[in-house]
C-alpha positions in Angstrom: 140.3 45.2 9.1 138.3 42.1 9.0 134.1 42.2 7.2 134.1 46.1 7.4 134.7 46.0 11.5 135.9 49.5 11.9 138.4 48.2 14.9 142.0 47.1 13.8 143.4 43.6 14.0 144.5 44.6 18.1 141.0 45.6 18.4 141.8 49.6 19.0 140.1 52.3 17.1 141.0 52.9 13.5 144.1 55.1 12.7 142.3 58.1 11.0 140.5 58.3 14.5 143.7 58.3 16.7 145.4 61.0 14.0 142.4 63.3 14.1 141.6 62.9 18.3 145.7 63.7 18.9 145.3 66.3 16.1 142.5 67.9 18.2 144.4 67.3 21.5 147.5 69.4 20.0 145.1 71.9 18.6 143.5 72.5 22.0 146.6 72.6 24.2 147.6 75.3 21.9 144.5 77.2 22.1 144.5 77.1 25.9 148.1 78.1 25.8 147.2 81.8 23.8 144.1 82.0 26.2 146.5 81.5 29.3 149.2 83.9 27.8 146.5 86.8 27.0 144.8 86.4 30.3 148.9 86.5 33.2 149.0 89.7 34.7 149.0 92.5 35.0 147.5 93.2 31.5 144.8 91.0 29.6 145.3 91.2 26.2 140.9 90.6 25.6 141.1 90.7 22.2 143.4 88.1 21.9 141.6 86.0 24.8 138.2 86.4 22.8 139.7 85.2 19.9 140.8 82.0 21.4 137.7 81.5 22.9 135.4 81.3 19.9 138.1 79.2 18.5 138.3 76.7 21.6 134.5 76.8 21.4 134.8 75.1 17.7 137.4 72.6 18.8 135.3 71.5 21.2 132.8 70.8 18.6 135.3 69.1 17.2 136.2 67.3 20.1 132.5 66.0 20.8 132.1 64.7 17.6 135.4 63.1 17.5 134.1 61.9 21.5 131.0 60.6 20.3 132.7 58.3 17.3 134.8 57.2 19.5 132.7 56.3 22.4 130.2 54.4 20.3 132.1 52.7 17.3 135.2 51.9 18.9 134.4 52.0 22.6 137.7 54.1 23.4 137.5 56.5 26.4 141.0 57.5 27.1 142.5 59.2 23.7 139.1 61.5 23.8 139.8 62.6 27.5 142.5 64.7 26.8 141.2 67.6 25.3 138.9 68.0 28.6 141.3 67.4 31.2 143.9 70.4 29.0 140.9 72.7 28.9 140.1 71.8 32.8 143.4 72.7 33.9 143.7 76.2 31.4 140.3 77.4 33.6 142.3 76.6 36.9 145.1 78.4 35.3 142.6 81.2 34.2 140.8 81.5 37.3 144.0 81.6 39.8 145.3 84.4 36.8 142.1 86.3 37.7 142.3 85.7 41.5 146.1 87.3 41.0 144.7 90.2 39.2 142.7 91.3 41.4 144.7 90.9 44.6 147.6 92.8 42.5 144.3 95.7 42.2 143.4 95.3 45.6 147.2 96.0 46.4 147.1 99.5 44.6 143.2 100.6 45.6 143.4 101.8 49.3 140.3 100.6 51.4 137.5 101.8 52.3 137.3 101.1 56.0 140.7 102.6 56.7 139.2 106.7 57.5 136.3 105.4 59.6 138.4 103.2 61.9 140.7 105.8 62.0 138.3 108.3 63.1 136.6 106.2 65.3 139.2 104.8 67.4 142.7 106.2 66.8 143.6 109.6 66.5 146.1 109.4 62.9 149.0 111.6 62.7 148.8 110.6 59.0 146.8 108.4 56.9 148.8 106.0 54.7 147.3 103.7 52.1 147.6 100.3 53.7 148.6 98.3 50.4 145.6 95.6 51.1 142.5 95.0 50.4 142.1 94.1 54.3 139.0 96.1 56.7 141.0 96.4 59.3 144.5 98.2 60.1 147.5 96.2 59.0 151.5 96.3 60.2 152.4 98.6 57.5 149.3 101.0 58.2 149.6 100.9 61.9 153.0 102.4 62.5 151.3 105.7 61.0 148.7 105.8 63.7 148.9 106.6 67.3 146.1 106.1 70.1 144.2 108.6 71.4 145.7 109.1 75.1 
């Protein structure tokens, strides 16, 4: 360090910088890992999901403090865009979890539509849950129905 220039003789950011912006990194990849293991199906564990939450919500505190430090004293972008790019890819995670979810629902509710198509074009012998979420009648549905002749 040369006349109190908080950069290092290469001209990176100071050390206690690096160790605290990996330190948060590591921190948030864990937190993002409980928040994608409370949230796989077929059970959400909310509690624990909640509880990572508020605690992802102080890292990133954290993180923008750490971000702004960085970004201004030492001009360092890439160490500081870790943290968002984890947390970026555990809401893809989340979200395809939750799209999972509730085609794995869909899957045990039977629709809707199924009686009135039924009733207004085929004649059923018997009425089978379809399996889907789907309007219309589907290949394991329709072998139960036969036309009206």
């Amino acid at each position: 360090m040369t006349d109190g220039d908080p950069t290092t003789e290469r001209g990176g950011p100071a050390s206690w910088w690096k160790a605290t912006a990996i330190v948060t990194a590591v921190l948030v990849a864990l937190t993002c890992g409980v928040i994608v293991w409370s949230f796989m199906p077929p059970v959400v564990y909310f509690p624990f999901f909640a509880l990572a939450a508020s605690v992802l919500l102080g890292m990133g505190g954290v993180w923008l403090i750490l971000s702004l430090i960085g970004w201004m004293k030492y001009k360092t972008l890439r160490l500081s865009t870790i943290a968002p790019v984890i947390v970026l890819v555990t809401g893809a995670l989340v979200t395809l979890s939750a799209l999972r979810m509730l085609r794995l629902h869909c899957r045990k509710t039977p629709s809707k539509q199924w009686p009135r198509i039924a009733r207004s074009r085929w004649k059923t012998k018997q009425l089978a849950s379809t399996g889907s979420c789907r309007s219309g009648p589907s290949a394991t549905g329709a072998a139960s129905i036969s036309r009206v002749v």
